[in-house]
C-alpha positions in Angstrom: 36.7 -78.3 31.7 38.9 -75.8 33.3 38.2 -71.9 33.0 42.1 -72.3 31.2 40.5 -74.1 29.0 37.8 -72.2 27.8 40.0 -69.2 27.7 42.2 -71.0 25.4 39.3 -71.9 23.3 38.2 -68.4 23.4 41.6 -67.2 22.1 41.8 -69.6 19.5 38.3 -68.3 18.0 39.4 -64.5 18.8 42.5 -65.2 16.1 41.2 -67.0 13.7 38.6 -64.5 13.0 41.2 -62.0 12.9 43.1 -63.0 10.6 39.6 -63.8 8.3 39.1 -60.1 8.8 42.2 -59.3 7.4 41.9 -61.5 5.0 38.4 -59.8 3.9 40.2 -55.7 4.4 42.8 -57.0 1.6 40.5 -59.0 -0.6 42.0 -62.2 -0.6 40.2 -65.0 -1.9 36.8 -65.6 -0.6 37.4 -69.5 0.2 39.8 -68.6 3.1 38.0 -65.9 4.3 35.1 -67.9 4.8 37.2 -70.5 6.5 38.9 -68.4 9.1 35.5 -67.1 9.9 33.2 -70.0 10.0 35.9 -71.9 12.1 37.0 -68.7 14.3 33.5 -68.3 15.3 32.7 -72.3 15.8 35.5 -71.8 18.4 33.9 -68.7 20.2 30.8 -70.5 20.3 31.8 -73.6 21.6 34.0 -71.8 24.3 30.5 -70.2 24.8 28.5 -73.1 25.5 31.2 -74.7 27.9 31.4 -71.5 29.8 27.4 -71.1 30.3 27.2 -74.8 31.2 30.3 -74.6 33.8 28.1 -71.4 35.1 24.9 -73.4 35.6 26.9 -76.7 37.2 27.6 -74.9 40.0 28.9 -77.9 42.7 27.6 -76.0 45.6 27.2 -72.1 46.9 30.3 -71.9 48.9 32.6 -72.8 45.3 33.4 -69.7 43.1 33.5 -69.5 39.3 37.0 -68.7 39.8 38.0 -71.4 41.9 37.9 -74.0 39.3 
């Protein structure tokens, strides 16, 4: 997976739990404030995971993290 990728991911989470945050400042309902949070933070974690396992598969010393 490409670092664009996992940035994308990482943005996707980043809103979603934004807008359960504003969901939870104005009281909406508590369904789909629960929903935007559960989810926004599935994505963050997943994004997570992917980047500490693209850290640790390393091809060799001379590639960079960035180069992907």
């Amino acid at each position: 997976m490409k670092n664009t990728q996992i940035l994308v991911l990482f943005l996707i989470g980043t809103l979603l739990i934004s807008i359960g945050v504003a969901f939870k400042v104005t009281n909406e309902r508590k369904d789909w404030t629960t929903f935007f949070l559960i989810i926004g933070m599935t994505f963050e974690a997943v994004a997570g995971i992917l980047l500490i396992l693209k850290l640790f598969k390393k091809k060799n010393d001379s590639d960079s993290f960035l180069d992907s």
